[in-house]
C-alpha distance (Angstrom), angle and dihedral (degrees) to the residues before:
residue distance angle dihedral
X1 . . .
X2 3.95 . .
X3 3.58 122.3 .
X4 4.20 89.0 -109.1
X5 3.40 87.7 56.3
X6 4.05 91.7 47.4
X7 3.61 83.4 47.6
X8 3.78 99.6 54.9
X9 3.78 98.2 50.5
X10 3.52 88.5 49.6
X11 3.78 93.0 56.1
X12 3.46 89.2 40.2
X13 4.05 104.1 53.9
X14 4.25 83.2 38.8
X15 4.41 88.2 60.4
X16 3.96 87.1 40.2
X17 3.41 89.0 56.7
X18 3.89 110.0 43.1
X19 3.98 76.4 46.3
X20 4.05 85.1 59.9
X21 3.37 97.3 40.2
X22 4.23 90.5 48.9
X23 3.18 93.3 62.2
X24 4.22 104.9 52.3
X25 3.34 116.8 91.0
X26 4.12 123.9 -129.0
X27 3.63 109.0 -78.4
X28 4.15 113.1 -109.2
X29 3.60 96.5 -119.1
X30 3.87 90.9 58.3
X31 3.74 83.0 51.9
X32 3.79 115.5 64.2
X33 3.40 129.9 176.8
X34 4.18 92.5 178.4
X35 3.38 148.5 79.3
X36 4.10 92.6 -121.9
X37 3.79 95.4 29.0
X38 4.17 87.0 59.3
X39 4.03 94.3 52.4
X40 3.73 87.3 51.1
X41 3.76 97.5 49.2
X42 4.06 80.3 48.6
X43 3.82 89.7 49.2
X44 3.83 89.8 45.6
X45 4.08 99.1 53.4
X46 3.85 87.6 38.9
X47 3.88 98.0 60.1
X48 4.07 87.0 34.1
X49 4.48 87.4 58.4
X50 3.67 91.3 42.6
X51 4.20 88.7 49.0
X52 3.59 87.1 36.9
X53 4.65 81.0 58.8
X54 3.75 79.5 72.2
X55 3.36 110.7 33.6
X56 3.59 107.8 55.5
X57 3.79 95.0 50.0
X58 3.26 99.0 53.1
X59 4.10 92.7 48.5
X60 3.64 80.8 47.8
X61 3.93 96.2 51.4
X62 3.94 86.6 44.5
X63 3.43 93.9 66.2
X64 4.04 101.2 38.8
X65 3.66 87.2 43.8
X66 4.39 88.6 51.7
X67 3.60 83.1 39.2
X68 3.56 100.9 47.4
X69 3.81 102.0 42.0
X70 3.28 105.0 41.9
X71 3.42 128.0 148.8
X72 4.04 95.1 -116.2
X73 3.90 88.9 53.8
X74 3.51 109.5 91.3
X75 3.95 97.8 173.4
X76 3.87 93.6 63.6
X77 3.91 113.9 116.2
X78 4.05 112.1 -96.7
X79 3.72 115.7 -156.8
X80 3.42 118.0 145.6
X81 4.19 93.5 168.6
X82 4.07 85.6 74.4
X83 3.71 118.8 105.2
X84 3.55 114.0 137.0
X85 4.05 130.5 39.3
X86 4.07 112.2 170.1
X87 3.86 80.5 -148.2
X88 3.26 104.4 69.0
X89 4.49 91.8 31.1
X90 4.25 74.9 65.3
X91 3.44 95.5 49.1
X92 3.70 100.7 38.7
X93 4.01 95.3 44.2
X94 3.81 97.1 30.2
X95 3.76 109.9 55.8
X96 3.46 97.5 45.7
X97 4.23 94.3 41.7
X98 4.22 78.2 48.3
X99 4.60 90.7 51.8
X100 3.85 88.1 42.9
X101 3.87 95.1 51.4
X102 4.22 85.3 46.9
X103 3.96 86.3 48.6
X104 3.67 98.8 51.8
X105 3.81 91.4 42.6
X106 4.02 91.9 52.7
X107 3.29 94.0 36.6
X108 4.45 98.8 51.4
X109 3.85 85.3 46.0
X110 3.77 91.4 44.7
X111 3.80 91.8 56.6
X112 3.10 95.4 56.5
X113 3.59 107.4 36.8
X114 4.04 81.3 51.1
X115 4.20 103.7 48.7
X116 3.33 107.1 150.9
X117 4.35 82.4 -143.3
X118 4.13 87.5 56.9
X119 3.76 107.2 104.9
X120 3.50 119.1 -134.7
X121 3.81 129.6 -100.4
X122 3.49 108.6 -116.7
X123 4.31 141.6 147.2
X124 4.03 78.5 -154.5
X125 3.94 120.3 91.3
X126 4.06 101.9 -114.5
X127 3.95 115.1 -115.9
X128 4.45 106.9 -129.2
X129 3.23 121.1 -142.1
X130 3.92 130.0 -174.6
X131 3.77 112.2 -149.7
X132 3.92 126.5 -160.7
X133 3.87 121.1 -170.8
X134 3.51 102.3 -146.1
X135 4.16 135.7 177.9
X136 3.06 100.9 -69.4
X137 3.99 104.7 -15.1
X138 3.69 148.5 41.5
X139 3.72 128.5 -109.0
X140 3.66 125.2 -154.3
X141 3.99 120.0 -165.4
X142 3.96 115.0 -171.1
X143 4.03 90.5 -154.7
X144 3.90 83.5 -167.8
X145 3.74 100.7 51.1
X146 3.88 95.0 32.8
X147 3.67 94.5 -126.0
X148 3.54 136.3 118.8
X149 4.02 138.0 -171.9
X150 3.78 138.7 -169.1
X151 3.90 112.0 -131.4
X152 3.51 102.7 -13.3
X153 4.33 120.0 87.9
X154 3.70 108.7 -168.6
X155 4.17 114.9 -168.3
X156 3.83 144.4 152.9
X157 3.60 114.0 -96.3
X158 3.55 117.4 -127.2
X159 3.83 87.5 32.1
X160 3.73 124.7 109.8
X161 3.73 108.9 -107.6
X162 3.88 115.9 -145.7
X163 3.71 112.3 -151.7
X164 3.91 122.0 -172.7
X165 3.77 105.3 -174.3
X166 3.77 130.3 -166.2
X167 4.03 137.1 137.8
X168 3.90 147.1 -122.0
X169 3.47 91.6 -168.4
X170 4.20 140.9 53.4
X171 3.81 101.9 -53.9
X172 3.53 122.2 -76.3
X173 3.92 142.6 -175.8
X174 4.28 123.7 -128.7
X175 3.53 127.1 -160.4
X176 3.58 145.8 170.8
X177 3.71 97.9 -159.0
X178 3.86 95.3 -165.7
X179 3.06 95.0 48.3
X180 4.05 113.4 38.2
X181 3.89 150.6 -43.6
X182 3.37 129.2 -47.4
X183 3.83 137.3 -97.0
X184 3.86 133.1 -150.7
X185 4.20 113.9 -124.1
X186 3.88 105.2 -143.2
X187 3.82 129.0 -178.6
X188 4.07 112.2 -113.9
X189 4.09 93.2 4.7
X190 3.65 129.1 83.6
X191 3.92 120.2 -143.5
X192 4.27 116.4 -169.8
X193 3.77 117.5 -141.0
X194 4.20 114.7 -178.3
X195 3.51 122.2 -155.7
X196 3.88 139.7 175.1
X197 4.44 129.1 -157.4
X198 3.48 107.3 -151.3
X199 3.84 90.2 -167.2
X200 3.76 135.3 23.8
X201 4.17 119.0 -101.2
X202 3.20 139.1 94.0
X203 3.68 137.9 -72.5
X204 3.11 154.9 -167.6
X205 4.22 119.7 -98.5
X206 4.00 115.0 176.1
X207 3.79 141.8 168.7
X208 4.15 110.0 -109.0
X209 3.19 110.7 -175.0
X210 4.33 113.9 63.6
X211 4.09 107.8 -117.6
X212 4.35 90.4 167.3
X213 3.58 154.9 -72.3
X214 4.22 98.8 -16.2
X215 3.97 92.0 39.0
X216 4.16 89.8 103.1
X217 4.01 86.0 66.1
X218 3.91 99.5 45.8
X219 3.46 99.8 103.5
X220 3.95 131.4 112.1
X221 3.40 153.0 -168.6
X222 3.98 121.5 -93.1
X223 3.76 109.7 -168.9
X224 3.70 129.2 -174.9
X225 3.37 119.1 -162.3
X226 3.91 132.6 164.4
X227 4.27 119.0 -80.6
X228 3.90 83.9 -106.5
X229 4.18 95.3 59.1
X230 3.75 92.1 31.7
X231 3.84 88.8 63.0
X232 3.99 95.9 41.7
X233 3.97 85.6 54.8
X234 4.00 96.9 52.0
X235 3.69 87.1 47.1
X236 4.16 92.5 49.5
X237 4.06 83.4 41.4
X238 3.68 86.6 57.7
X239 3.49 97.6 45.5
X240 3.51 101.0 47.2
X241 3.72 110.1 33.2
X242 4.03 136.5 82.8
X243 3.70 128.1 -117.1
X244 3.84 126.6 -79.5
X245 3.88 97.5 -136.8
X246 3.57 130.1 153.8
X247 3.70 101.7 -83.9
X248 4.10 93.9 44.8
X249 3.47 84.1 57.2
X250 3.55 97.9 47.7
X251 3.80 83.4 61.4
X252 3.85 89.2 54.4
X253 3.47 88.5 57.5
X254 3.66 92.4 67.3
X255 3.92 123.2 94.6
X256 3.82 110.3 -100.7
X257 3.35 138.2 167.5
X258 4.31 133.0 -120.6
X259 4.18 89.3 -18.9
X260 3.72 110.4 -156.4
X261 3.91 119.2 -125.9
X262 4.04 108.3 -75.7
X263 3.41 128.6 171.2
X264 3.94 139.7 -158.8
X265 3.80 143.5 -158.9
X266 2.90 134.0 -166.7
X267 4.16 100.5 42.7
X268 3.59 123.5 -151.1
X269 4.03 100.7 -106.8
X270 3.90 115.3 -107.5
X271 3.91 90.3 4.7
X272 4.12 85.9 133.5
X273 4.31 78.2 59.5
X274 3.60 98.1 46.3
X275 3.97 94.5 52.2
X276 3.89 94.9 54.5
X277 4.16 85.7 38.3
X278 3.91 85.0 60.9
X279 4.09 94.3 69.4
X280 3.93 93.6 34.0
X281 3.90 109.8 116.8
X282 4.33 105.2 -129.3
X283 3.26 109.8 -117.9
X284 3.39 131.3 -95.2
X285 4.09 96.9 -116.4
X286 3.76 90.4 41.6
X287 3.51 96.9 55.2
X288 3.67 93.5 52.6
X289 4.05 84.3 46.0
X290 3.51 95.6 53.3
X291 3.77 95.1 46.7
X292 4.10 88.0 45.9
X293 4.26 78.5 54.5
X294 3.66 102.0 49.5
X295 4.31 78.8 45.3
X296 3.32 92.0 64.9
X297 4.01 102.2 42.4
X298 3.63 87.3 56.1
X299 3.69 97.0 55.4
């Protein structure tokens, strides 16, 4: 293979490529829209730069090292009695002990700064929303407005957004990726995941962690909107929607597949309660009480 030749693959796997690469689109995470979703891009680039410390020399010393010593270079320095310099034992051992003490600092005040159960500093009254991974589908109660909707999560923007998560299906994970972390769904617990728009749009909300066959269309829309709109919609909700009762519900429950948005009003009260009450072991005591009860009713 000539060197032309060389040279004409190489140009032609660089312009395939950049053509590639024109044609992806930024990645979400490196495009928040929230308050938590913008300290973890920050968090992302700064451990990438302080890998990056590492990285690039040692490419870089590849090369001039290849370069260098190879075998066609007969004014390179032979000296195969060397096998220790204290020099390079510093550079080799320090820097990186240095970038892993940085890490762990960032990273332990990180954590904390960015738990998903750590409410949100705000002047602004936050908006709480119950969440309930179901098969295939999410439902969202507003406890305070007495709606509810499947696959669709309206909210102000610029308002802290109170989620209480849990499941009546096979675990599952939610997330807003422009606009925070990510929660697990469980059946019978309750995790807590706060978030925070800084502008109005819409975006993305998806299921992340596989629970079957209809988990490719369990994804949502998460729309921010101003205090003004948010409070038009709940009213239009409740003016055009059916109740949430026991028996709609009960069709909920049932696996389906790619649900179009729906919404409800009025909800049945403490439904969010019920659901997580369904996976609750009785307790010991009150199964011995109930039994002593259905006793006494007999005799």
């Amino acid at each position: 293979m000539n060197n032309k030749f060389k040279l004409s693959v190489y140009i032609a796997l660089l312009i395939g490529i950049v053509t590639v690469l024109s044609g992806c689109q930024t990645p979400v995470i490196f495009n928040p829209k929230g308050v938590i979703s913008e300290q973890e891009r920050t968090l992302i680039l700064e451990a990438i730069g302080l890998m990056l410390l590492v990285v690039v020399p040692v490419i870089i010393l590849v090369l001039v090292f290849a370069w260098k010593y190879r075998e066609t270079n007969k004014d390179a320095k032979y000296d195969p009695k060397f096998y220790h310099s204290n020099t390079l034992e510093v550079i080799v051992w320090g820097i990186p002990i240095i970038i892993i003490a940085i890490l762990a600092t960032i990273t332990w005040k990180t954590t904390h700064q960015l738990d998903p159960y750590k409410s949100i500093p705000s002047d602004e009254k936050p908006i709480t929303v119950e969440v309930v991974a179901l098969d295939w589908k999410w439902l969202f109660i507003y406890p305070e407005q007495n709606i509810a909707t499947i696959n669709f999560l309206e909210f102000p923007a610029n308002v802290p957004l109170n989620l209480k998560v849990t499941a009546d299906a096979p675990m599952n994970a939610f997330q807003i990726p422009q606009l925070g972390s990510q929660i697990y769904a469980m059946a019978g617990m309750q995790t807590k995941l706060h978030l925070m728009a800084n502008e109005s749009g819409d975006y993305e909300g998806r299921a992340v962690n596989y629970s079957g066959h209809g988990f490719y269309g369990m994804h949502f829309v998460a729309r921010a909107t101003s205090k003004e709109q948010f409070n038009e919609w709940v009213e239009q909700v409740k003016k055009s929607s059916e109740p949430l009762s026991d028996e709609k519900y009960n069709e909920l429950v049932k696996p389906s597949y790619s649900n179009a948005v729906t919404t409800y009003y009025p909800v049945k009260n403490n439904l969010f309660k019920e659901i997580m009450a369904k996976f609750m072991p009785m307790d010991e005591d009150m199964h011995h009480s109930h039994n002593d009860d259905s006793s006494d009713m007999s005799h």
